[in-house]
Every structure is written in structure tokens, then in C-alpha cells.
FILUMMI-187317 format. One record per residue (C-alpha): x, y, z; residue number from 1. Coordinates in steps of 0.02 Angstrom, whole numbers, plus 50000, padded with zeros to 5 digits. Example, Ala and Ser with C-alpha at 12.3 -4.5 7.8 and 13.67 -1.06 7.14 Angstrom:
REM residues 2
<rec><east>50615</east><north>49775</north><up>50390</up><k>1</k></rec>
<rec><east>50684</east><north>49947</north><up>50357</up><k>2</k></rec>
//
This chain:
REM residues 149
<rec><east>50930</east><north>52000</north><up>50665</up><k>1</k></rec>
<rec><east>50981</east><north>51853</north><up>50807</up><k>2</k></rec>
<rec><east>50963</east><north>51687</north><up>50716</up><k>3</k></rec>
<rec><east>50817</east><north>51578</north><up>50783</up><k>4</k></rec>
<rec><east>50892</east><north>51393</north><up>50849</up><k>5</k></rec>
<rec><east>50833</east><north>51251</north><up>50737</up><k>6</k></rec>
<rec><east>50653</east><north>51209</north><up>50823</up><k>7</k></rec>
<rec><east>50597</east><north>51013</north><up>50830</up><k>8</k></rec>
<rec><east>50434</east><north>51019</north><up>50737</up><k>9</k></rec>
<rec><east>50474</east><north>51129</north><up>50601</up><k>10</k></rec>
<rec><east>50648</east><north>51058</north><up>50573</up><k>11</k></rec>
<rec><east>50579</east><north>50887</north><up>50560</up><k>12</k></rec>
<rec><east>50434</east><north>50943</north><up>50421</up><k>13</k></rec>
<rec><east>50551</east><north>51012</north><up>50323</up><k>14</k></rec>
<rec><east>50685</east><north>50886</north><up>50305</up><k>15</k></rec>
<rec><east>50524</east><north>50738</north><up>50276</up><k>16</k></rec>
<rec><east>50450</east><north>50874</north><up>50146</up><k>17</k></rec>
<rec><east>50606</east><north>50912</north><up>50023</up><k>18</k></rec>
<rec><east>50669</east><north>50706</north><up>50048</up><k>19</k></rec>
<rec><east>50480</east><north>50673</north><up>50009</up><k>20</k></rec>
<rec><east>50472</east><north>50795</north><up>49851</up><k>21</k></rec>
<rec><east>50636</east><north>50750</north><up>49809</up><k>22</k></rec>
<rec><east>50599</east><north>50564</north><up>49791</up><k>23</k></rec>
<rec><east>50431</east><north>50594</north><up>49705</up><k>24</k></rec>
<rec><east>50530</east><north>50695</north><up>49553</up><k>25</k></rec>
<rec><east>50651</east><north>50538</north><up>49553</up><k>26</k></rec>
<rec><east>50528</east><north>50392</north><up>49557</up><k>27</k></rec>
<rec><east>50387</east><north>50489</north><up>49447</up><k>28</k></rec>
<rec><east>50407</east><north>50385</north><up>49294</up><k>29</k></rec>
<rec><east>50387</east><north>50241</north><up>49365</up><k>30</k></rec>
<rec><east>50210</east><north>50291</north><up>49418</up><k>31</k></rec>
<rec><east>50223</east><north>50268</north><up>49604</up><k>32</k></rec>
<rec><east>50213</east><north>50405</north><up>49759</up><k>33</k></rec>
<rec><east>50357</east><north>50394</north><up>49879</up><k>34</k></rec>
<rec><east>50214</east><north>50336</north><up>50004</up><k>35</k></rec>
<rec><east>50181</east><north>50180</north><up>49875</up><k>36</k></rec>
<rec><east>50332</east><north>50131</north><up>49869</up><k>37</k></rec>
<rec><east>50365</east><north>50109</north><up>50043</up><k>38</k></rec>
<rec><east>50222</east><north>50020</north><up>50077</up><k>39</k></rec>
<rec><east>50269</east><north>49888</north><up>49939</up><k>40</k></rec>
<rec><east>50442</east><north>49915</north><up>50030</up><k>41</k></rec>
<rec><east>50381</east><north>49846</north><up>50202</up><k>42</k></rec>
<rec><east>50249</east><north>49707</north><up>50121</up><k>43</k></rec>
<rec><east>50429</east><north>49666</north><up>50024</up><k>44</k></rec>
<rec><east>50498</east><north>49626</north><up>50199</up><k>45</k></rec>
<rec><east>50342</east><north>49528</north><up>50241</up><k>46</k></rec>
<rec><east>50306</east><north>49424</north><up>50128</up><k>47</k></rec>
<rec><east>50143</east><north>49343</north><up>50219</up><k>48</k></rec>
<rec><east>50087</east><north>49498</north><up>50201</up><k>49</k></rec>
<rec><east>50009</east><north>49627</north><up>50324</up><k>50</k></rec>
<rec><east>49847</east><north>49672</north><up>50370</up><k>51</k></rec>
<rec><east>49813</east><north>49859</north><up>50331</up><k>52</k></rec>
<rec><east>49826</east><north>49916</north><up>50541</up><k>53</k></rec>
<rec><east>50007</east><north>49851</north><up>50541</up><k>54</k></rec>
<rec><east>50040</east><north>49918</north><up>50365</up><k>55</k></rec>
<rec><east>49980</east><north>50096</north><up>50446</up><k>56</k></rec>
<rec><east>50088</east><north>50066</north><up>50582</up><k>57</k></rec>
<rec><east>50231</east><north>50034</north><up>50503</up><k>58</k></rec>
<rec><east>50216</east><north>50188</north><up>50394</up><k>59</k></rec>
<rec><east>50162</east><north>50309</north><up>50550</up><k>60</k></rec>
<rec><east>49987</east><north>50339</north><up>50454</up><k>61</k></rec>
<rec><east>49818</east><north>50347</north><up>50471</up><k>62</k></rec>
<rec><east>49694</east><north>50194</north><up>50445</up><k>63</k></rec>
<rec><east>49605</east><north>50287</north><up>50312</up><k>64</k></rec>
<rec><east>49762</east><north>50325</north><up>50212</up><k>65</k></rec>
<rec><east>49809</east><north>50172</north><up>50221</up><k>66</k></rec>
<rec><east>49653</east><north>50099</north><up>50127</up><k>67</k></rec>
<rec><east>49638</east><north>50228</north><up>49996</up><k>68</k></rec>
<rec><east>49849</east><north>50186</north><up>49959</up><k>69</k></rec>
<rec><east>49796</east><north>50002</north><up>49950</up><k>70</k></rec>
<rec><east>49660</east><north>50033</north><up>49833</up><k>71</k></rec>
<rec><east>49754</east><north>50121</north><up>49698</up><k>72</k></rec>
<rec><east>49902</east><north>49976</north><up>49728</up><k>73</k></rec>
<rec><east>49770</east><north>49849</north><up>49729</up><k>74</k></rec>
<rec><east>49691</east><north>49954</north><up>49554</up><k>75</k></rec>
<rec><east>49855</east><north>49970</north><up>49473</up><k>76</k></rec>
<rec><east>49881</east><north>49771</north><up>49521</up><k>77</k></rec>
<rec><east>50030</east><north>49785</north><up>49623</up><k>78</k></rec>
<rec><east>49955</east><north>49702</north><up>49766</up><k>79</k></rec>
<rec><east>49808</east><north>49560</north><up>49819</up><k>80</k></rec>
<rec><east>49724</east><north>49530</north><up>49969</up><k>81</k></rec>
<rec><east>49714</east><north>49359</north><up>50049</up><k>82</k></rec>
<rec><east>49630</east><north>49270</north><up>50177</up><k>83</k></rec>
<rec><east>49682</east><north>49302</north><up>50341</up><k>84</k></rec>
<rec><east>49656</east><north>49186</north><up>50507</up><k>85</k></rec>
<rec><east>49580</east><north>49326</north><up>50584</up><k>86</k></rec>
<rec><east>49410</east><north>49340</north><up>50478</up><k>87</k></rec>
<rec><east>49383</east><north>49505</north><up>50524</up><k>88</k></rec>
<rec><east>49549</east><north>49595</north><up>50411</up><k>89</k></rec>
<rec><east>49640</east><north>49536</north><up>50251</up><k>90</k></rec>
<rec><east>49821</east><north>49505</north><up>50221</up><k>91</k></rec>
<rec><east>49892</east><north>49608</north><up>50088</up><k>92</k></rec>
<rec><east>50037</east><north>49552</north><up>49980</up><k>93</k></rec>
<rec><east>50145</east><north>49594</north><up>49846</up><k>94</k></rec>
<rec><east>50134</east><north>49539</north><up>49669</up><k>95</k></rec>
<rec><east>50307</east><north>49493</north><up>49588</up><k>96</k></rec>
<rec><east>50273</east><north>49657</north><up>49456</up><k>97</k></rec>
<rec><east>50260</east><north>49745</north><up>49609</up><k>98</k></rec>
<rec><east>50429</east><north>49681</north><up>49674</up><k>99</k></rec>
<rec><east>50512</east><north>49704</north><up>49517</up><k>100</k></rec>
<rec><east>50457</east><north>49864</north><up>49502</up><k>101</k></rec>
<rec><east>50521</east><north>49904</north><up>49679</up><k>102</k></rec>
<rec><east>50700</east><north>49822</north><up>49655</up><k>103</k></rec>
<rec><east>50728</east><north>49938</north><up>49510</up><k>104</k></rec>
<rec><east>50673</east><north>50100</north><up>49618</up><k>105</k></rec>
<rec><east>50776</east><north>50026</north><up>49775</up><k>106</k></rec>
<rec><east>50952</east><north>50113</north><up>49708</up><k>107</k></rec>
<rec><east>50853</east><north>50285</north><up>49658</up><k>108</k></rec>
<rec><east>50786</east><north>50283</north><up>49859</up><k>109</k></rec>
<rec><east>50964</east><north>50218</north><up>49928</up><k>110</k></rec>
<rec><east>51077</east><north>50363</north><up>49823</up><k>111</k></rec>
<rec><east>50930</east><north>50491</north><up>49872</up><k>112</k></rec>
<rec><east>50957</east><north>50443</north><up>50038</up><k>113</k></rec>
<rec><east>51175</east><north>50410</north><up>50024</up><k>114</k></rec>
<rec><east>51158</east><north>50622</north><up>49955</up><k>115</k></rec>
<rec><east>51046</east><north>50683</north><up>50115</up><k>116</k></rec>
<rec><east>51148</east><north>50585</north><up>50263</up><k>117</k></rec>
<rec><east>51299</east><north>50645</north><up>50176</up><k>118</k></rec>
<rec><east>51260</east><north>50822</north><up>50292</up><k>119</k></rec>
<rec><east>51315</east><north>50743</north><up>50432</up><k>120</k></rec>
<rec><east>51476</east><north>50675</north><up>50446</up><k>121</k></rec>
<rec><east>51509</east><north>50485</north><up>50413</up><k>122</k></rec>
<rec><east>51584</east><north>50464</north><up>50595</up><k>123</k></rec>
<rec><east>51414</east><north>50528</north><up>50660</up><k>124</k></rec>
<rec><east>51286</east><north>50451</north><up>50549</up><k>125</k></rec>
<rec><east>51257</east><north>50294</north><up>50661</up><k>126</k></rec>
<rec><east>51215</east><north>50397</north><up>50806</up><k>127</k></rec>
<rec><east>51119</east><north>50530</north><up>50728</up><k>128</k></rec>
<rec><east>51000</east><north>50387</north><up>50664</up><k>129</k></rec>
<rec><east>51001</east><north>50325</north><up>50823</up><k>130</k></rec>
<rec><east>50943</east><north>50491</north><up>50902</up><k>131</k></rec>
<rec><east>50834</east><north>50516</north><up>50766</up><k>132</k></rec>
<rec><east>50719</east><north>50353</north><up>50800</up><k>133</k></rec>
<rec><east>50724</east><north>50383</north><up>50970</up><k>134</k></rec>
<rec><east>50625</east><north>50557</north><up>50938</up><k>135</k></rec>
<rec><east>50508</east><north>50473</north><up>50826</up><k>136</k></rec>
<rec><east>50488</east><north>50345</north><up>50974</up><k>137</k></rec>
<rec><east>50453</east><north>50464</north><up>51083</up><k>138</k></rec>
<rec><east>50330</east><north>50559</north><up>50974</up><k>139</k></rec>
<rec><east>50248</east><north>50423</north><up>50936</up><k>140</k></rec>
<rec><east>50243</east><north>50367</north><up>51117</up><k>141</k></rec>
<rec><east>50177</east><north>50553</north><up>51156</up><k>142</k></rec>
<rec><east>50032</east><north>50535</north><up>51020</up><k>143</k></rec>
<rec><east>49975</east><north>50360</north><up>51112</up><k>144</k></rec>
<rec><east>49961</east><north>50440</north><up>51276</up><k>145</k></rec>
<rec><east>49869</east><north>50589</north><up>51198</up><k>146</k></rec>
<rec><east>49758</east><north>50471</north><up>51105</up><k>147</k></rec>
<rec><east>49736</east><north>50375</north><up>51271</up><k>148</k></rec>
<rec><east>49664</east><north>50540</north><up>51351</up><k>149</k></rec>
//
């Protein structure tokens, strides 16, 4: 039987699934989703906070996700919301448990991540990454114009 080349879509699925189920087995002590963590992740780098749209954006998710992932932070009091200027939203921000909690995951996610990239070799890595954000660029800039209509 010819062997199928490696197709886009299904290539990509794949590699996010088994890193994504991968990380959940590591991390499932600690009581988190790989999807929590990276949200307290990126309100770690902002520590004003974010609103939930840019907290979907960031993550390349969906609005409603995004609230029900708050909610169980906000439940399991990893995060608060705060005022924001714009009356209309709410900032949300990390607690210090939270970022505790997160700095003692950070070198489970960063030797997770050392194992996977060590497939392609270290001469190449830069690049790959390179080529591999501008195809989520580009899918994300193909989604917009979809959305657009």
C-alpha cells in the first residue's frame, strides 16, 4: 500500500491531541486541565488582567468556553474579576494560589514540551516554530475572512 503524505488538518489534530492528553496525565494531581492552566499562564503574563474576549483570543477559543473555564477558576478561587474601565466586561486576574500553583506546573509543561520538540532536530527547532505560527496565522486569518462572509 503507497503511504499517504502527512495532510495539514489531520497532522495538526493529532500532534495538539496526544501533547494535550499527555499534559492532562502529567498535571492531573494538581487538579487543573491543560486548558486551565494556560489561561492562568497568559493572565500570569498580564497581570492587569484580561477581559474574557482577549483571554479567548489568546487561547484560539470560543467566547463561551472561555466563560464556563473562568467559572470553574473563579469556583475553585484561582481567579477574581475586577472592575474594568470599560463597564461593559470585567478584568480577570490571578490570585497568588493560582500563581503558585502554576510556577510549580511550569517545569512539568516545559520538559513535556523539551521531550516533543526533541523530534525535530535542535538546528531546526527555531524555524519549525517559526513555520508553525505562521500556519496558525494563516488559519486564523482564514477563519476571520470566513467569519467575515
Amino acid at each position: 500500500m503507497p503511504s499517504v503524505p502527512p495532510r495539514l488538518a489531520p497532522t495538526l489534530r493529532r500532534a495538539w491531541y496526544h501533547l494535550n492528553q499527555a499534559f492532562r496525565r502529567r498535571i492531573a494531581s494538581s487538579g487543573l486541565t491543560p486548558d486551565q492552566f494556560t489561561a492562568l499562564r497568559w493572565l500570569d503574563e498580564h497581570p492587569d488582567g484580561l477581559t474574557q474576549r482577549a483571554l479567548a483570543d489568546l487561547m484560539a477559543s470560543d467566547p463561551n468556553t472561555i466563560a464556563g473555564l473562568v467559572k470553574r477558576l473563579e469556583t475553585a478561587q484561582l481567579v477574581q474579576r475586577h472592575p474594568h474601565p470599560d463597564a461593559r466586561c470585567r478584568r480577570i486576574v490571578s490570585v497568588p494560589q493560582a500563581r503558585k500553583l502554576r510556577s510549580r506546573l511550569q517545569p512539568v509543561a516545559s520538559e513535556l514540551q523539551d521531550a516533543v520538540i526533541a523530534a525535530v532536530p535542535a538546528a531546526e527547532r527555531e524555524r519549525f516554530l517559526r513555520h508553525l505560527a505562521a500556519v496558525a496565522e494563516a488559519c486564523a486569518s482564514a477563519n476571520q475572512a470566513e467569519a467575515r462572509g
